[in-house]
N, C-alpha and C positions, 0 to 999 in steps of 0.2 A: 187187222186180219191175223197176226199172231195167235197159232194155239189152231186153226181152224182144222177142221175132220175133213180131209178130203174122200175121204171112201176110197181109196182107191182108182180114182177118176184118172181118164188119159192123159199124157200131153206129150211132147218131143223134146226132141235135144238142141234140135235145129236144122242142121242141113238138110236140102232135098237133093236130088239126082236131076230136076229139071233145070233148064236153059229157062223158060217161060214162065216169069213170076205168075202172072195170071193163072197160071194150070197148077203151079207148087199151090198158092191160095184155096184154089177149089178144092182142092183134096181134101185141105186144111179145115177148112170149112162142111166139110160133109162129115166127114170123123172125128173131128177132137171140137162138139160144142160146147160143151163146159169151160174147156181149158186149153183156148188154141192157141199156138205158137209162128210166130211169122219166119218164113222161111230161109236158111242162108243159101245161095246158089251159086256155090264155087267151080260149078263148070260152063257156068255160064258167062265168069268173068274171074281173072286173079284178082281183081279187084274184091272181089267176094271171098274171095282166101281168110281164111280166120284169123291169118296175121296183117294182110292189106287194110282188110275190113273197116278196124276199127283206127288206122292209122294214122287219119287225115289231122294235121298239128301239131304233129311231132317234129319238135326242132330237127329238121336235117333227115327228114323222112324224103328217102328215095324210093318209089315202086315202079318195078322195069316191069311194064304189062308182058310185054314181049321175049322177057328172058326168066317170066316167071319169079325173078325175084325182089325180094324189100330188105332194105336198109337203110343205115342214118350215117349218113356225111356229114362229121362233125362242124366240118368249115363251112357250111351251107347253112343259111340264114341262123347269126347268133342271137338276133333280137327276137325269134321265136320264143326262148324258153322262156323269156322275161313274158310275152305277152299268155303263156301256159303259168304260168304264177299267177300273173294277177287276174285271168279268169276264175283260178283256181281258190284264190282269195277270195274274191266276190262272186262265187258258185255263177258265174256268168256262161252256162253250160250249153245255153244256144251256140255261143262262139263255135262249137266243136260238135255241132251238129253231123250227122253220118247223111252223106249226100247219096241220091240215088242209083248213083254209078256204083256205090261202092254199096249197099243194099239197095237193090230193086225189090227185093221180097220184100221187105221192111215199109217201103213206101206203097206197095200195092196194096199189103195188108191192112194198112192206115188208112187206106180209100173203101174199104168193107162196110156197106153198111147195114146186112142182115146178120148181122153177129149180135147176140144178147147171153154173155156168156158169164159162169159163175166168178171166172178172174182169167187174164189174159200176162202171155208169158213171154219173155225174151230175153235175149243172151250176150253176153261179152265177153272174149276171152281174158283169161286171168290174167293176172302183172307176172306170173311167173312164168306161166307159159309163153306168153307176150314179149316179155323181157329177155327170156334166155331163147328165144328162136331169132328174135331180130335184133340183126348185129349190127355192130358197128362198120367202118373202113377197113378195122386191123381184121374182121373174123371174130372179135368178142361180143359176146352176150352184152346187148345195151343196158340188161341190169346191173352190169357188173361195172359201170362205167361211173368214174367217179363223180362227173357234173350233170351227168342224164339218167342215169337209174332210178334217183328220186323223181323225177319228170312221167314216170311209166305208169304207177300205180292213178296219178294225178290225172292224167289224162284218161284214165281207163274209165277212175270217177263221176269225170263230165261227160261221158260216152254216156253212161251206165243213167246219171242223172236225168240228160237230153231221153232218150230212148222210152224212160218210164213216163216223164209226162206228154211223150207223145200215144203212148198206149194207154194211158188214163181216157183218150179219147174215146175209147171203146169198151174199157172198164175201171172203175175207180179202186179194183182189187187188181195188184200186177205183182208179177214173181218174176224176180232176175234171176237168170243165172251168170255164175262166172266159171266158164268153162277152164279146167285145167288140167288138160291130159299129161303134162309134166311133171304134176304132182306122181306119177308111177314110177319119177326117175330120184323121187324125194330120199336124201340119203347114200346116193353116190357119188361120185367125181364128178359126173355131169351138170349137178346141181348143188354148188358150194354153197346154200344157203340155211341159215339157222333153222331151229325150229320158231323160234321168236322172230326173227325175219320175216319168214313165212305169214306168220300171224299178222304182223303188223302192214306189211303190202296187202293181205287181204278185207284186214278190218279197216286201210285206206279207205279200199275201192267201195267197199260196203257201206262207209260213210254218204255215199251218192243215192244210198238207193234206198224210198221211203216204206217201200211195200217188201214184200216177203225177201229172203236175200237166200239164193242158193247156191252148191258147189257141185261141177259134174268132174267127176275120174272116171275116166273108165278103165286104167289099169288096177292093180293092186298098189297100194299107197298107206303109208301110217297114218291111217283114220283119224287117230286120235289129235294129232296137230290140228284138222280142220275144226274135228267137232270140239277144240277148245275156242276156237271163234267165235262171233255171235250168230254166225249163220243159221238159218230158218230150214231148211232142208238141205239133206244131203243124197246125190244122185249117183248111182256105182253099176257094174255091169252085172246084175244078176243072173244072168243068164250063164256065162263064161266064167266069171270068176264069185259065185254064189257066197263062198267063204271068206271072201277080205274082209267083210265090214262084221264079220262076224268073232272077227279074234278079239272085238272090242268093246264085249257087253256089259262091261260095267257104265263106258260112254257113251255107248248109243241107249243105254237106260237112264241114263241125266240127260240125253238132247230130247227124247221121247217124254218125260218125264217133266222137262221145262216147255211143251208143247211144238217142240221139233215135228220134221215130216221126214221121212224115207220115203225115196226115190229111186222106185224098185226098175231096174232095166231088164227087163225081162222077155223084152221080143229081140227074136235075136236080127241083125243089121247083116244078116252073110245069108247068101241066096240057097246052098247047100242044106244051112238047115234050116232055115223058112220054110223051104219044100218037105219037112220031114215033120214040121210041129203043125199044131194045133188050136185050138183055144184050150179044151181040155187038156192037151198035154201039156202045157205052158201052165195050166193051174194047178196040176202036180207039180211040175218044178219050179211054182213062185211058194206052195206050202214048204215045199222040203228046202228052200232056201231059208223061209221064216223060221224051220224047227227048229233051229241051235239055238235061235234068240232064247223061244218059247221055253230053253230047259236051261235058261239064266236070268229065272224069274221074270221075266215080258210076258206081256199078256198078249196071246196071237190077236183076241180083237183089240185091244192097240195098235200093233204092226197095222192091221187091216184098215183103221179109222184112219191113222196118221199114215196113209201109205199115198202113192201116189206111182202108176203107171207110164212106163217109158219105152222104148228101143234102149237094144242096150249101148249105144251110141248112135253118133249124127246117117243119117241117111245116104247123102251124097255117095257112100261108096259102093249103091248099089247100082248096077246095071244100067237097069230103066225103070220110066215111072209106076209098070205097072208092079213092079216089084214093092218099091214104096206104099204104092196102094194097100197093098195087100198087108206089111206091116200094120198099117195103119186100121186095116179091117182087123184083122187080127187084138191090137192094142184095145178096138172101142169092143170087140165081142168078148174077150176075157175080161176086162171090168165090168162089165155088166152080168158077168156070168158070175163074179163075186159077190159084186153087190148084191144080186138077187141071195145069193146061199146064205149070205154072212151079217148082213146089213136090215 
């Protein structure tokens, strides 16, 4: 599936705003049939938290449902890491299977059986994001931790691995993403890590996943560390910050150009100005985000071919569902109003 032309087609980030997998699904399913995405519902459970989430096997993994928080207690089970090795050695990725407590959307969506869709999508947070949210005993970043760091990226792999061949179930084309909103804090004290660090924790986790391999920021971030990855799309907040991915056109013309995708965010995730856009307006402001490319030699129908339709991050922070909804009306009426112009 490498190189493919999405037109422009819809799909998400992940999170929804509902408690009720069942209703997150149907949304899912009525809007994004090309390219639908299974739901995360972190208000329905901390378990569904994006750092609980994918948690389960972590040597010394503590999650307090009730105080809201996760962490790893170094002294708590030390023959875990040994049995995260040698999973990880014999890609034995069922072992770290994601249980339904800790995605219900994930599991409802797997039970769909009027889906017939171009490629089907899902998500794992990144080892970096991953790694510096959940701490250790002392308060430090578990990445930063001398016998568990390397443990982060590993387990994210067999998360990442498990996940896709359970979505094969419903398409034998599947797009990961590895979500990493911490990548916006790339380059400061908060995140003492290389750029080659970086690289290598990510081309890990990537090692897991056979079908397309993606990256969502939705801050401002130095582009250029991911798209020297092997990464297959890259996903940014169009919408709010239209110009980060655009200070990097000579990289985003080699990701493009080796049959990359962009992953335009372009509906906005805030209710204020949900209520003020449009379809029409949002395709004013998805061209005037492409212009810079366009006058650094890209060709606009590239952007448009390799492009690919988003929120400009996860849903869950909105409201309520009908808010959601209505993204998501939004998402599937502006691709279509592309594709008809351009396609």
């Amino acid at each position: 599936m490498p190189g493919v032309e999405f037109n422009c087609r819809p799909t998400v980030i992940g999170s929804m705003p509902h408690t009720d997998p069942e209703s997150a699904c149907a949304q899912i399913a009525r809007y994004l049939k090309d390219i639908p995405a299974w739901p995360q519902l972190p208000r329905r459970s901390f378990r569904e938290n994006m750092y609980a989430q994918y948690s389960q096997g972590f040597p010394g993994v503590v999650v307090e449902e009730d105080e809201k928080k996760i962490y790893v207690d170094r002294s708590r089970e030390p023959e875990a890491l040994e049995r995260l090795y040698a999973a990880y050695l014999e890609n034995e990725f069922v072992k770290y299977a994601i249980s339904p407590e800790y995605a219900a959307g994930l599991h409802q969506f797997l039970s769909l059986t009027d889906l017939s869709p171009l490629a089907v999508k899902g998500q794992v947070t990144g080892p970096v994001t991953w790694g510096l949210t959940v701490t250790d005993d002392t308060g430090k970043g578990i990445l930063y931790d001398d016998f568990l760091g390397d443990a982060v990226p590993k387990l994210l792999r067999l998360k990442a691995a498990w996940q896709e061949k359970e979505l094969r179930r419903i398409s034998k084309n599947t797009i990961i993403f590895v979500d990493e909103p911490y990548m916006s804090a790339f380059g400061s004290v908060s995140v003492m890590l290389s750029r080659a660090q970086v690289i290598n924790l990510l081309e890990e986790v990537f090692g897991g996943i056979g079908g397309l391999k993606g990256v969502h920021c939705c801050g401002n971030t130095d582009w250029s560390v991911l798209l020297e990855t092997s990464v297959d799309i890259i996903s940014f907040d169009a919408y709010n910050s239209a110009s980060s991915l655009s200070l990097y056109p000579a990289e985003v013309k080699k990701f493009l150009d080796r049959g990359g995708t962009v992953a335009w965010g372009i509906v906005p995730n805030e209710e204020d100005s949900l209520a003020r856009e449009s379809a029409a307006s949002l395709k004013d402001r998805l061209e005037e985000a492409m212009a810079p490319f366009t006058r650094q030699d890209i060709r606009f129908k590239q952007l448009i071919a390799q492009g690919l339709l988003t929120p400009s991050c996860g849903l869950a922070s909105l409201a309520t569902e009908e808010a959601a909804a209505r993204v998501l009306e939004l998402l599937s009426e502006l691709s279509e109003t592309i594709r008809k112009r351009y396609m």
